[in-house]
N, C-alpha and C positions, 0 to 999 in steps of 0.2 A: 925712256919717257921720264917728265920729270914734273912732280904736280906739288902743288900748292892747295891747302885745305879752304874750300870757302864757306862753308857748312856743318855743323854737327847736331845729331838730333839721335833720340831715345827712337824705334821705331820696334816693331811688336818682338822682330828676333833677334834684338840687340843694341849696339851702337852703329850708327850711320855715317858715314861722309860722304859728302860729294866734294872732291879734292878737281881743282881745274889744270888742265892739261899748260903745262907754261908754252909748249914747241906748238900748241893749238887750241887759241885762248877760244875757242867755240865751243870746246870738246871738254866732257865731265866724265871722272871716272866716280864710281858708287862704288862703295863697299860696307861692306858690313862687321864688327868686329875686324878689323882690322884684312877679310879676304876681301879681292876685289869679286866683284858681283857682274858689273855691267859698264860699258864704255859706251859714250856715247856721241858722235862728231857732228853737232848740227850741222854745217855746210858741208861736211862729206858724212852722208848716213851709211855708205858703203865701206870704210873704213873700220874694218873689225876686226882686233889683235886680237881677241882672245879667239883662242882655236875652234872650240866647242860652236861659237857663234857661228865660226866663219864655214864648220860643215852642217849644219843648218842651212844657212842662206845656201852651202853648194846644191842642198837639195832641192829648196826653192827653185832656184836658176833651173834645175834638170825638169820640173813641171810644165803642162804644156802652158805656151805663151799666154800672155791675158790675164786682166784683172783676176784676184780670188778672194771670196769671203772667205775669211779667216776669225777663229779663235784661238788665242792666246791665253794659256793659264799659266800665270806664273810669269816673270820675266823680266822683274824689276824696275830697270828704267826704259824698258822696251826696244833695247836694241834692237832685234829680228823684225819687229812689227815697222819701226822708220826704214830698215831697209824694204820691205815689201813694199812699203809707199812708193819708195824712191824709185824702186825699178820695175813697178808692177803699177803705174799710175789708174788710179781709178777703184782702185783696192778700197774693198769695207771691210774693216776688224776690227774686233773686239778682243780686248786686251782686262782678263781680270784679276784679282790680285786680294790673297785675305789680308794684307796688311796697310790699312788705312794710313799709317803714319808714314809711309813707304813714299805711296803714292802721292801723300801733299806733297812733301819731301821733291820728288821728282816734277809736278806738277809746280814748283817752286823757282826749280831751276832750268828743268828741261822741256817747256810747253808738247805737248804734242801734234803735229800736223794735222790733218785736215782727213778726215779717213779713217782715224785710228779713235774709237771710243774707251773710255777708261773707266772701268768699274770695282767696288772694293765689294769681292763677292767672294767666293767658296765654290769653285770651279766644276766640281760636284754638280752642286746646285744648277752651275750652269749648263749644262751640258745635258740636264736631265730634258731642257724645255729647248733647247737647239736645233735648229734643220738647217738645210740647205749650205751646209759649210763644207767650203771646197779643201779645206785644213786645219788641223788641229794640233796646235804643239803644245806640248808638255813641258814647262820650264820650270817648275814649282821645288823648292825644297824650303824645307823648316829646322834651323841649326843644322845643318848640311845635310838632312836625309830627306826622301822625297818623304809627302805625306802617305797614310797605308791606302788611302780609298783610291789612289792611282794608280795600284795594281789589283785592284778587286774585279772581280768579274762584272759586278754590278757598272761600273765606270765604263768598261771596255763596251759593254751592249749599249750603254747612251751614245758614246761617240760614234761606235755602226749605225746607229737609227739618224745619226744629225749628219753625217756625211753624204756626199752628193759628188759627180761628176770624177774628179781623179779621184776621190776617197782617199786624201793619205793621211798619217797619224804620225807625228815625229815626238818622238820619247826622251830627252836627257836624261841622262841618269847619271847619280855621280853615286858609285860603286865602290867595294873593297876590291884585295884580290880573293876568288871563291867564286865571285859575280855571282851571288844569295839575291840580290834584287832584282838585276839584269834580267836572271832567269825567268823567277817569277813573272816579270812583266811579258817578258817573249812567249813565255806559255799562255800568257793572256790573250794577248795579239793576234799567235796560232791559232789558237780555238776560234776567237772570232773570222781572224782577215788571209790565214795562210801566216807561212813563215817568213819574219820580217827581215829588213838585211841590217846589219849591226854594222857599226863604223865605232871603233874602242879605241882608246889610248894606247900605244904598244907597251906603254910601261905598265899600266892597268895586268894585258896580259902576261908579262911577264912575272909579277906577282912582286914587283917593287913598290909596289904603295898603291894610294884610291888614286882614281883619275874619270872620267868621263865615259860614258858607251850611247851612243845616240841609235834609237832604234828607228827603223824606220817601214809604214805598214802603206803599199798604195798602188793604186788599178793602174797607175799613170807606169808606162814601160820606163825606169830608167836608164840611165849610160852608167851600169854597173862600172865599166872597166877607166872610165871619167872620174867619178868621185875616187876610185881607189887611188888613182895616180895625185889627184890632189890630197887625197889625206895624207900620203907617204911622202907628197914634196912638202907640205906643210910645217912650219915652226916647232908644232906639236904633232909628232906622225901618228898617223892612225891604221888601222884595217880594217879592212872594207870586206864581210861575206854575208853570205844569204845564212841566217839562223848562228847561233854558237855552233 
């Protein structure tokens, strides 16, 4: 890929770009401090290089068919939320985010469709007054670590009270090796939802540097042995088990 900067701004957790894709003048890549953050291809929303995105949306994909109300905390320029438009038409989400400068930011360059609400809140907060949400995903970090109310017990009991129909809960987490936050949140999950199935970077595992573990909590029967085979053919391979 090859990008071209169109944008710079001060936004709460650093310095921002939105750099435009040259090989796809539609498409804005977002980064912050100079990591990329979020990719974004207005005429193809389905097109997601970064790995982390793209096993996400494979979970999406594995839920049953039909619109879903969704919350999103966290998520920058909202990659995950335009793709559930695109391939779940009819979809209502809400997409929050504590960084106001983020979201003009994005709202500047990247409008959002038709479906997808955007609010600059504290996810917390949202989640406390929440029902009826067929999904919730966890995209949030602040200077690369997640915030602590995201692994609190208090957090985990809002999301079981707002969930409804599949009930599932998707976790990013971006980890050391030791997996110190990973765990904590998995024991959170357990208590409330049962044991959840973890999909990690294999270099994560193998105790080469941070990388990614996407948890995942939900009534909906997955194709366990589906997403494993796509995480393992994937750019950035992953593994796929029920719990650490």
């Amino acid at each position: 890929m090859r990008f071209e900067t169109v944008d710079r701004r001060r936004v709460r957790f650093g310095m921002a770009d939105v750099e435009q894709d040259r090989d796809r003048r539609e498409a804005r890549l977002i980064s912050i401090d100079g990591t990329p953050q979020s990719y974004v291809d207005l005429l193809d929303p389905a097109n997601l290089p970064f790995g982390v995105t793209r096993r996400i949306a494979d979970v999406v994909d594995a839920l049953p068919p039909g619109a879903v109300n969704a919350l999103h905390i966290g998520g920058a320029a909202g990659s995950l939320p335009r793709y559930v438009q695109h391939v779940r038409r009819g979809s209502d989400q809400l997409l929050v985010d504590v960084d106001g400068a983020m979201v003009d930011l994005v709202h500047a360059h990247l409008p959002f469709p038709t479906g997808i609400t955007v609010r600059v809140e504290n996810g917390l907060d949202t989640v406390r007054t929440a029902r009826d949400l067929d999904l919730v995903v966890v995209d949030a970090s602040a200077v690369g670590a997640m915030p602590e109310e995201f692994a609190g017990a208090e957090f985990h009991r809002h999301v079981s009270d707002a969930l409804t129909g599949s009930r599932t809960l998707v976790v990013n987490v971006l980890d050391r090796p030791g997996l110190a936050l990973t765990t904590r949140l998995a024991d959170a999950i357990t208590e409330r939802s049962g044991v959840p199935l973890v999909i990690a970077d294999l270099g994560l595992l193998a105790g080469t540097g941070p990388g990614h573990v996407v948890l995942v909590s939900s009534e909906a029967v997955l194709p366990v042995a589906e997403l494993e085979a796509r995480a393992r053919e994937a750019s950035s391979p992953a593994s796929v088990s029920l719990g650490l």
